[in-house]
C-alpha positions as CSV (number, residue, x, y, z in Angstrom):
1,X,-28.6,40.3,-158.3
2,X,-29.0,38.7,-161.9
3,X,-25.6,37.2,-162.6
4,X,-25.2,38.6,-166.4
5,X,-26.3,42.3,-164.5
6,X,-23.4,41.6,-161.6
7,X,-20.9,41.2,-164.6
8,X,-21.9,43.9,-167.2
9,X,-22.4,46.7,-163.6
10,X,-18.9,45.0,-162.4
11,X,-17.4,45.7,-165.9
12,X,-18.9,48.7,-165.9
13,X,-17.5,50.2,-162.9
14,X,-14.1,49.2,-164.0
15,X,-14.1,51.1,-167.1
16,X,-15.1,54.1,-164.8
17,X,-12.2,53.4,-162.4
18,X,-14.4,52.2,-159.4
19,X,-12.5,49.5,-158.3
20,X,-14.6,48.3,-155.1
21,X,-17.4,48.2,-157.1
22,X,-16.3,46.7,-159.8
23,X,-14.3,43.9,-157.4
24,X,-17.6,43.3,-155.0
25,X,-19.9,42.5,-158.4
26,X,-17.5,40.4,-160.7
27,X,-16.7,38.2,-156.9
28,X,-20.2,37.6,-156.7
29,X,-20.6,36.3,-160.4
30,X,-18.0,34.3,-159.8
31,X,-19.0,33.1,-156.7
32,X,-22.6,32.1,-158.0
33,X,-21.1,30.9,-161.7
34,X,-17.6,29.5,-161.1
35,X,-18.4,27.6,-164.8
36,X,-19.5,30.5,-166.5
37,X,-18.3,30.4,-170.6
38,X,-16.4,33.9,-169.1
39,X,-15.4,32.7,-165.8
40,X,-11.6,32.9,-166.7
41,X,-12.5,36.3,-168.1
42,X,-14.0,37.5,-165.6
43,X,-11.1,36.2,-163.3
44,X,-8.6,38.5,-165.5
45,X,-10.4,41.0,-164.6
46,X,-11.0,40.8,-160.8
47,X,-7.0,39.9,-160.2
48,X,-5.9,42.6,-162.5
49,X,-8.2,45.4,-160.9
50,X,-6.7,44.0,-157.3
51,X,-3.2,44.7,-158.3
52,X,-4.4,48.2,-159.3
53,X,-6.1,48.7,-156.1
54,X,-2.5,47.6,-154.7
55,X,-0.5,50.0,-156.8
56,X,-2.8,53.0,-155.5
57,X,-1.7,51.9,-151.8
């Protein structure tokens, strides 16, 4: 539950295409660092990988 280990595993699972994953651990460093340096980042990340989960529906 280290935040930096929530973000690189979130990251992670999106360059392997596991979206839920990859949603559930970049939420959670967001939730627990709103202010991070990469909180806009990380952001990008979490909307565009909820569009894509969109698309697939």
């Amino acid at each position: 539950d280290a935040p930096d280990a929530l973000r690189d595993r979130g990251q992670g699972y999106l360059q392997l295409g596991y979206l839920p994953g990859a949603r559930e651990d970049l939420g959670r460093y967001l939730m627990r660092h709103p202010d991070a340096d990469d909180a806009a980042q990380v952001r990008a990340q979490l909307i565009e990988s909820g569009r894509a989960v969109a698309r697939r529906h």
